[in-house]
N, C-alpha and C positions, 0 to 999 in steps of 0.2 A: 221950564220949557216942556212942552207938551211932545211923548215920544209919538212921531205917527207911523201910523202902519197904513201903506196905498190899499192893500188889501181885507181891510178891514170892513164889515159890512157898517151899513151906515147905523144912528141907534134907532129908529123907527124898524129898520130889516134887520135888530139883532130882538127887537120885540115881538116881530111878528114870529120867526124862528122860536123863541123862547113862547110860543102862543101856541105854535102849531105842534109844540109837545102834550103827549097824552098822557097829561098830570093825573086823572084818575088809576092809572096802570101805575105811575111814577109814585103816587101817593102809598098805593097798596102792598106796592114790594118796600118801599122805607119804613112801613108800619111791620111787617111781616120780616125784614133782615137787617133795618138799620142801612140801607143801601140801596141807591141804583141808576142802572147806566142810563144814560144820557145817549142817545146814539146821533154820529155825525154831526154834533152841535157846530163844531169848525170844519172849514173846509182845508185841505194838504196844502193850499196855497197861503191860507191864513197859520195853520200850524206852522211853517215852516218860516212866516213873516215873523212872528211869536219868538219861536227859537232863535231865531236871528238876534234878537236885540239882547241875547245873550253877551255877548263879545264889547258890547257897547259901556264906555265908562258913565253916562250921562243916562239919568231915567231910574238909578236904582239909589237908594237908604243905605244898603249896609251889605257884605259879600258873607257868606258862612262858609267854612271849609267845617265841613261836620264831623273832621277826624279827631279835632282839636276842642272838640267839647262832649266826646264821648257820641253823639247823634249817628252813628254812623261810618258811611265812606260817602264821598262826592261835595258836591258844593250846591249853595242857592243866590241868590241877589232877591232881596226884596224890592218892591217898585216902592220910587219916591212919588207925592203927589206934583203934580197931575201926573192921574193915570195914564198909562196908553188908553187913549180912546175907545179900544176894542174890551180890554179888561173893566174901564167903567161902565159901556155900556150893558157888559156882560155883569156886569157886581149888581146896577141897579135893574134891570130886570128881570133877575132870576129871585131878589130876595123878595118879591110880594106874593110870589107863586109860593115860597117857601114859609113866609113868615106864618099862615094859618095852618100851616104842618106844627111847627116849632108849637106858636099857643096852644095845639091841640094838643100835644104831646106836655107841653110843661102841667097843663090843668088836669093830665091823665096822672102826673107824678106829685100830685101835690106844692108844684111850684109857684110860686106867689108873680113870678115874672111875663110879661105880657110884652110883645114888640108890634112897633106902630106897623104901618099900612106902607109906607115909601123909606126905604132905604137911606135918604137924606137926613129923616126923622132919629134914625137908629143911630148914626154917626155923629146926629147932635147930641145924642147922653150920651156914646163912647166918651167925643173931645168932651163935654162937661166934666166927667170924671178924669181929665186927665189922659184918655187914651186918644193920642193924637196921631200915632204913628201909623201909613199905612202896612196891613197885610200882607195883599196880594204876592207872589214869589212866583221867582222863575227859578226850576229845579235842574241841576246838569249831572247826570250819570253817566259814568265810562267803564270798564269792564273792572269788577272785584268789587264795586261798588255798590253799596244798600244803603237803605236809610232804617232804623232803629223802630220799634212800637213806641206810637208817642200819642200825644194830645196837642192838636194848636190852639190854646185856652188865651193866654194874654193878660190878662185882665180879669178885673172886675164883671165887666160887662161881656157875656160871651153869647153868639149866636150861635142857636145848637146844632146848626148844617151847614156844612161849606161843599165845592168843588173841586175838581181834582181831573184837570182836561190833560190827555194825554198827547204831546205833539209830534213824537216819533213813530216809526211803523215796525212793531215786530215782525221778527223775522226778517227782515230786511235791512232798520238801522240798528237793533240788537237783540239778545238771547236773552231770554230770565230775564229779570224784573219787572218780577209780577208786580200788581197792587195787592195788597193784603189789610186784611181787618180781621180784627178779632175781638170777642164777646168775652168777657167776664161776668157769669150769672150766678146768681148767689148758692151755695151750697152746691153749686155743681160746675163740674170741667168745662174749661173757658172751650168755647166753638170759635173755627175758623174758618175763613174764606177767601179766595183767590177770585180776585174779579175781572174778566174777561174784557178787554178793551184795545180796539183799533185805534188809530191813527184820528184824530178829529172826538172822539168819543170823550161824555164826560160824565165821571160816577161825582152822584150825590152822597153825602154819607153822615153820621151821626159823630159830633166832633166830641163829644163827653160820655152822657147817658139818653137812652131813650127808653119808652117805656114797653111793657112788654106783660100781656095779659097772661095771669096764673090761676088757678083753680081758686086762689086765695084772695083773687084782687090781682091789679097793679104792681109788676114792681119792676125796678130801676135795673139793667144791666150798663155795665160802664164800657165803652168801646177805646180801639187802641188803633194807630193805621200807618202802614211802612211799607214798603218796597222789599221785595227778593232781592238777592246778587242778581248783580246782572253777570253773565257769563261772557257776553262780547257785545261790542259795536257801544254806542253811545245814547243816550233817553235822555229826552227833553219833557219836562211838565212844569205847567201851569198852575197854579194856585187859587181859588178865589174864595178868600175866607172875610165874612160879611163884616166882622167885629175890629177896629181897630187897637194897636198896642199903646199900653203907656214906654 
């Protein structure tokens, strides 16, 4: 059963949105920090539709308390298919904007991996190898609670960019928990970043390695991404990671 949200834009008005972003800006800071915001992709009324279907037993795969496997503090629900409708049409049109970032970035690293042109295409060789399981997650934070530097890899088959929509409004529904990223570069001390995001806003970001030009050539730093403590009130996020699990 398919979870709806009333307030969900429809997929042609989640294309044009996803159109009307200025991917040359977007491309140049992902090349330049492995990251970047997305401003206002959701509206407070769609966020707060989003976070809603938290509470709901119907619509999700599997629950994680991340205390209980070292990940952290807090919990998440992965989405079962069918998606909410908002999260598909939001998976399938951001990954064609994304996919010629990804091949450019893999032929920059020497990677033999190339991904097709529509998102459909990509999810056919996840399920062929076995990765059938959806992604997507819906994230719930409450005070004391962080999530760990990690990788969302999965599989075999991994898409080297996912999303990361923030549904809460700091300072208002909570304190601290920041986004964080961090860079692991070779021979030298890992760089870190705190990334800046409102209510609606959604950072792009490098789910492995991306490449990174040196005096020498190319080469690979490996990236990490977690949440602060939150110090009070409660955070909600969204998930949209292109590659499915076995």
């Amino acid at each position: 059963m398919t979870v709806a949200i009333k307030t969900r834009p429809a997929a042609d008005a989640t294309g044009h949105r996803t159109s009307a972003i200025d991917w040359p800006v977007i491309t140049a800071h992902l090349d330049g920090n492995g990251w970047a915001v997305l401003d206002k992709l959701l509206s407070a009324d769609e966020c707060n539709a989003i976070a809603g279907l938290y509470g709901n037993e119907d619509g999700f795969r599997s629950h994680i308390v991340m205390a209980r496997h070292g990940f952290g503090r807090g919990e998440y629900k992965y989405f079962s298919y069918p998606l909410p409708e908002i999260i598909s049409d939001l998976r399938t049109s951001l990954y064609p904007r994304l996919a010629p970032i990804a091949n450019r970035w893999n032929e920059s690293m020497g990677i033999d991996v190339r991904y097709p042109e529509a998102h459909a295409d990509f999810i056919a060789r996840c399920h062929k190898a076995g990765q059938k399981r959806p992604t997507p997650l819906l994230l719930q934070y409450g005070a004391g609670d962080y999530n760990c530097l990690h990788q969302d890899l999965y599989g075999e088959h991994v898409f080297p960019l996912q999303v990361a929509i923030l549904l809460s409004e700091p300072g208002r529904d909570f304190t601290g928990g920041e986004f964080v990223l961090t860079e692991q570069r070779p021979r030298m001390q890992s760089r870190a970043a705190v990334v800046p995001l409102r209510q609606g806003d959604a950072v792009v970001f490098a789910v492995h390695n991306r490449p990174v030009q040196g005096t020498r050539g190319t080469y690979r730093v490996n990236l990490r991404h977690g949440v602060s403590q939150l110090r009070s009130g409660h955070r909600h996020t969204v998930g949209i990671i292109f590659h499915d699990a076995k």
